[in-house]
Each structure stands twice: as structure tokens, then as C-alpha cells.
C-alpha positions as CSV (number, residue, x, y, z in Angstrom):
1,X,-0.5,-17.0,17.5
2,X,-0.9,-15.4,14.0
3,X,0.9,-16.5,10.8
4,X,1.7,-14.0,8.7
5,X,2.6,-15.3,5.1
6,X,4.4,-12.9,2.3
7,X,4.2,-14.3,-1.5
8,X,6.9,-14.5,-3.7
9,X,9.8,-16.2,-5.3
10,X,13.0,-16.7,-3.5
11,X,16.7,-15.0,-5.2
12,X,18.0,-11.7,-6.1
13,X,17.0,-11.7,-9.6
14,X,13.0,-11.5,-8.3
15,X,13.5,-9.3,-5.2
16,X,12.0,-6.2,-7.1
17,X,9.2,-8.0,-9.0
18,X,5.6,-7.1,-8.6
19,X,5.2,-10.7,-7.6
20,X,7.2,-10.1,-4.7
21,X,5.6,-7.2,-3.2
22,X,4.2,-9.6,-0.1
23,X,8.0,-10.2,1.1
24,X,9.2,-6.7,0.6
25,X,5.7,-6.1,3.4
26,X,7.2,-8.9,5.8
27,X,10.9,-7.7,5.6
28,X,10.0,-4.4,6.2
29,X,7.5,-5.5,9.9
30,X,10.6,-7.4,10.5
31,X,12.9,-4.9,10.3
32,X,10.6,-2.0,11.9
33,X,9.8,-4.1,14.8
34,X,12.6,-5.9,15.6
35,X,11.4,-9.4,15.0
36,X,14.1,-12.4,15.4
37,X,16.9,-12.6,12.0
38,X,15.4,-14.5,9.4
39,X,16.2,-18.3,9.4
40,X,15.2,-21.6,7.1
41,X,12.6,-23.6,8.4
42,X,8.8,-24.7,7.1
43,X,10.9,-24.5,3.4
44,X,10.9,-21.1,3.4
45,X,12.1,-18.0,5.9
46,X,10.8,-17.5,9.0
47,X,11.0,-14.5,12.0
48,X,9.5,-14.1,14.8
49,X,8.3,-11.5,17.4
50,X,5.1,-10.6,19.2
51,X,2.7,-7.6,19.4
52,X,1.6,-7.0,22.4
53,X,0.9,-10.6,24.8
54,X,0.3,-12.3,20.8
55,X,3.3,-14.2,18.8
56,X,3.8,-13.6,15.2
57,X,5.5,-16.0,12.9
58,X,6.6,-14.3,9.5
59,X,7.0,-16.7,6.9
60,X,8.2,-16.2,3.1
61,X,8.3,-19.5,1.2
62,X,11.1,-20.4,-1.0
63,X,9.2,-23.2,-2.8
64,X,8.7,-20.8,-5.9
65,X,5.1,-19.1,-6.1
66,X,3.0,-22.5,-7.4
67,X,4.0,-24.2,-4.3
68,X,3.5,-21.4,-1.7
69,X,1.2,-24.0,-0.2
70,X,3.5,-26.8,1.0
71,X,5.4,-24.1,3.1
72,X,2.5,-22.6,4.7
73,X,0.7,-26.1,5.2
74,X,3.9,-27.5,7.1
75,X,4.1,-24.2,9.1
76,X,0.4,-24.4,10.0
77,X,0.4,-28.3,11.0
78,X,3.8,-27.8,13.1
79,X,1.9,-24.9,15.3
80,X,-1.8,-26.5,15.2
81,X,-3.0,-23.3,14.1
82,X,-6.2,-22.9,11.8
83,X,-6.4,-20.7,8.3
84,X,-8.1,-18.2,10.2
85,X,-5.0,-17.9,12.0
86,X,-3.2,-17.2,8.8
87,X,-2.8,-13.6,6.9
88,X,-1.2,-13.7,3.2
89,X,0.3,-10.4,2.1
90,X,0.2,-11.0,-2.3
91,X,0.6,-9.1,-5.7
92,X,-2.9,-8.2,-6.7
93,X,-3.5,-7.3,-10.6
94,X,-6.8,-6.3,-9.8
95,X,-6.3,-3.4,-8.0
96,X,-4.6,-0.5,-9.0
97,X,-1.2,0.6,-7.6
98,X,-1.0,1.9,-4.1
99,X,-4.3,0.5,-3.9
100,X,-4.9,-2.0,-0.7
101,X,-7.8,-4.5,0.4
102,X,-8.5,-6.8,3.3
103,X,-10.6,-9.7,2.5
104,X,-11.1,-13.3,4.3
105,X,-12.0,-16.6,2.0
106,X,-13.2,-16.6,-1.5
107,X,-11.2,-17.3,-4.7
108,X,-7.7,-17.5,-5.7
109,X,-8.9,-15.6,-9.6
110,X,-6.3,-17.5,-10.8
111,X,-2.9,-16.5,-8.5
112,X,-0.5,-19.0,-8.4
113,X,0.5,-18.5,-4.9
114,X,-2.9,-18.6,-3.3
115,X,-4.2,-21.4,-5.8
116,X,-1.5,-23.4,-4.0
117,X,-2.2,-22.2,-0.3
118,X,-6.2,-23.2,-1.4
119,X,-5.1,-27.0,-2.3
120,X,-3.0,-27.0,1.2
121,X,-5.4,-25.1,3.8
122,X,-8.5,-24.5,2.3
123,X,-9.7,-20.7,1.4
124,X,-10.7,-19.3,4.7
125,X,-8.0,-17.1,6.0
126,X,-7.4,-13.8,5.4
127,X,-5.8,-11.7,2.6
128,X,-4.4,-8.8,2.4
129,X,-4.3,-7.5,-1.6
130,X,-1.7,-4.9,-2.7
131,X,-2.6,-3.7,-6.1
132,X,0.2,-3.4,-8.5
133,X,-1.8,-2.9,-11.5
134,X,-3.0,-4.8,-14.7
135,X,-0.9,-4.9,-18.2
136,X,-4.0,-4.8,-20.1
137,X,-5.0,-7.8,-21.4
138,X,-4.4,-11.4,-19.6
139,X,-1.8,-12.9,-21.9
140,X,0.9,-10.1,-20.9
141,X,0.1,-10.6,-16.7
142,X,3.0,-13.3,-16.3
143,X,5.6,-11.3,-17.8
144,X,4.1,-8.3,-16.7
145,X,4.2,-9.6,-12.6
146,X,7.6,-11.0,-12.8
147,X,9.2,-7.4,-13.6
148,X,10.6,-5.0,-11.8
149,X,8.9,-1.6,-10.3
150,X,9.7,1.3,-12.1
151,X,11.1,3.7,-10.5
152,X,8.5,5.9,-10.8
153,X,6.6,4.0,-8.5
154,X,9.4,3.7,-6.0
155,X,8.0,6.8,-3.8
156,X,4.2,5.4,-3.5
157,X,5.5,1.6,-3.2
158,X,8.1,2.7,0.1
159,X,5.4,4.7,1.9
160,X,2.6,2.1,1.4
161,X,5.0,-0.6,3.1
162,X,5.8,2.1,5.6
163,X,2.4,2.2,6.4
164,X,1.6,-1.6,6.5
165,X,4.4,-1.7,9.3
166,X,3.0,1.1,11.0
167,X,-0.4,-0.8,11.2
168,X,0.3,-4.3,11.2
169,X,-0.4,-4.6,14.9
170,X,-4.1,-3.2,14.4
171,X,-4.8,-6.2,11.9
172,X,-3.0,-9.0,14.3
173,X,-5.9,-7.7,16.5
174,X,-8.2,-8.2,14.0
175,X,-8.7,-4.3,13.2
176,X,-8.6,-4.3,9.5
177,X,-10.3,-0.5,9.2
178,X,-7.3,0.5,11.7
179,X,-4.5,-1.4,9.3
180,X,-6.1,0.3,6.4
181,X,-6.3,3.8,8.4
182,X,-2.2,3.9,8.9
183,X,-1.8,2.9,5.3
184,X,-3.4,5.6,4.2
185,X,-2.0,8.4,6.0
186,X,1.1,7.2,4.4
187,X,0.2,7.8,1.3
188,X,-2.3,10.6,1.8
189,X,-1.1,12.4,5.1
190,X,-2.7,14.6,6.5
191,X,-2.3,18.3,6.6
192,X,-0.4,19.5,9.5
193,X,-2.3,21.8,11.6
194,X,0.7,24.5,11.7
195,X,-0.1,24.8,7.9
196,X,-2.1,27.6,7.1
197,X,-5.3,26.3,4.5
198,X,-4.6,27.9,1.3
199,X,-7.1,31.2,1.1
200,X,-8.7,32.0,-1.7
201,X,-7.5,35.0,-4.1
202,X,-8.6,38.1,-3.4
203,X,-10.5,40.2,-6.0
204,X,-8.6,42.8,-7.8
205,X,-9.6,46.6,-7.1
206,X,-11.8,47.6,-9.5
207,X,-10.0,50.6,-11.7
208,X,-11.5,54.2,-10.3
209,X,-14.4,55.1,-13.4
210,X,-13.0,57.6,-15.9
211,X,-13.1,61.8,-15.6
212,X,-15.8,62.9,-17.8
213,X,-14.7,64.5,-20.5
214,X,-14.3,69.0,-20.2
215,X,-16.1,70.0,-23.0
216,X,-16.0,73.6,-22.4
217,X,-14.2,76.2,-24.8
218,X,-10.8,77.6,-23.5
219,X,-12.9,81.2,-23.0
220,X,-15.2,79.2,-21.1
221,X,-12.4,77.8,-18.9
222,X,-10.7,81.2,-18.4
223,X,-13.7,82.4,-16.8
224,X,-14.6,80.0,-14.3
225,X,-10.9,80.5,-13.2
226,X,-12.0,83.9,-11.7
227,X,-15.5,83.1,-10.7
């Protein structure tokens, strides 16, 4: 059994932050693979479904970032599962947007959400980073991660969650270059092999080199007419 955990702050008024970009990743696996209706439980949400003979628990906690910990600790305890059962989809500052890493273990660098999953269940289990970019300079990052995406970043933000459904299965198996693989032909795909390669240019004809110039008198010219 995997636990799959999505950071973020529960209510309408945070459902487009940055800081909730690891529930819009669980809604959309829910939705694309028909996992159960979401329900309370472990003070968050929870869904279920399987891939292939393994069960998946999805779980959003609605304890506000800072106390992410509480709901996945109660989650974890109720299933006798370990943290290296447990994936956390997050906001990651550090990376730029569009940008996604796998990692297992190390530090929090100062994220609410994981700080709080660190005091409940230790560091090792795995994360999944999704880069929504830096403001700049560290005093801005809390108002900064609890707006809105532009809309400009609406087309690269849909196809990168597209892509985490479309390989979520490969990291439940443990496949993280496979996860990263699907991802990325989302947002890079690849070129269709009914589309011709652009050719290069062609060179333009070089221009025919000038007549020399007839220098001869007009008698001259009269005269080689009747030669």
C-alpha cells in the first residue's frame, strides 16, 4: 500500500495558490483514474483506488500547511505503513516552473508542510518537488506562495499535472525515471513522425554573369552582319 500525500491549505480562496499545487496533482490522479469520491477522514481528504494488484490512499490534509504532519502521521499509524511507504507531492521555490524532481529523505529547507510531516514521521520518504519558482529574495516567498498562478502559466501548469497522472503508476512501482519520462513528453512532446523535419533553405541561384560589353563601332557591326 502507498500513501500518496498532496500539500496545501484547505478552501476556495487557496485552491489556485502555488502552495497548493500538490492537491491540484492528487485531484487530477483521482479524477483520471477513477479513484473512490473524496471523503473526510485522517483530518484531511482521502480517495482511494489501486494500480495494478497495489492500493493507493490519496490524502490532502485540511489541518492548514504547518500541521500537514498530524494528518499524515494519523493516516500512517491507522494503516501500519512506514515513510517509505509515503510520497508527498509539494510547492517547491527552488526549482523553476514546470520544473519537477524526485528525491527520498533529506531536509525540509524550511517548508512548512514538510517541516511538519519531519516532526510526525521522520524525513525518509519520498518527495516529489514541483517548482513554481522563487520571488527573489526570501522575505517576499510567503506572500509570493500563497498567490495565485498567472494565467500565463496556466498552459505549462495543466500539462505538467496531465503528465504526473499519466505517470503516477510508474512511481507507485518505484520507477521514478519512468514518472519523470511521461511528465516530460507533456510538456516537451515529441515530434510526430508524420511531420516532415523542417529542411534547410535552399541556396538561391546565383544571377547568370553579365554580357561583356560590344565595343565595336557601328561600321564594325555592319560588317560582321554580312560576313
Amino acid at each position: 500500500m502507498k500513501l500518496i500525500v498532496g500539500l496545501g491549505n484547505p478552501g476556495a480562496k487557496y485552491a489556485r495558490n502555488r502552495h497548493n499545487i500538490g492537491f491540484m496533482a492528487l485531484d487530477e490522479i483521482a479524477s483520471a483514474h477513477g479513484f473512490s469520491p473524496w471523503r473526510a477522514k485522517f483530518q484531511g481528504q482521502v480517495s482511494e483506488g489501486r494500480f495494478g494488484s497495489e492500493k493507493v490512499i490519496l490524502l490532502k490534509p485540511e489541518t492548514f500547511m504547518n500541521l500537514s504532519g498530524q494528518a499524515v502521521g494519523e493516516a500512517m499509524r491507522f494503516h501500519k505503513l512506514t515513510p517509505a511507504d509515503v510520497i508527498v507531492f509539494h510547492d517547491e521555490i527552488d526549482l523553476a516552473p514546470a520544473k519537477i524532481r524526485c528525491k527520498v529523505g533529506g531536509g525540509h529547507a524550511g517548508h512548512n508542510g514538510l517541516r511538519s510531516i519531519h516532526a510526525h514521521i521522520g524525513a525518509d520518504y519520498a518527495r516529489v518537488r514541483m517548482g513554481v519558482g522563487h520571488p527573489g529574495h526570501k522575505d517576499a516567498v510567503p506572500g509570493f506562495v500563497l498567490r495565485d498562478f498567472p494565467k500565463a502559466d496556466a498552459a505549462w501548469l495543466d500539462d505538467e499535472l496531465r503528465g504526473i497522472s499519466d505517470g503516477i503508476a510508474h512511481l507507485v512501482a518505484g520507477d521514478s525515471p519512468k514518472f519523470l519520462n511521461a511528465i516530460g513528453l507533456r510538456l516537451t512532446p515529441a515530434r510526430s513522425s508524420t511531420t516532415p523535419a523542417p529542411t534547410k533553405a535552399s541556396k538561391p541561384k546565383a544571377a547568370p554573369d553579365p554580357a561583356p560589353e560590344d565595343t565595336r563601332t557601328p561600321l564594325q557591326k555592319l560588317t560582321d552582319r554580312f560576313k
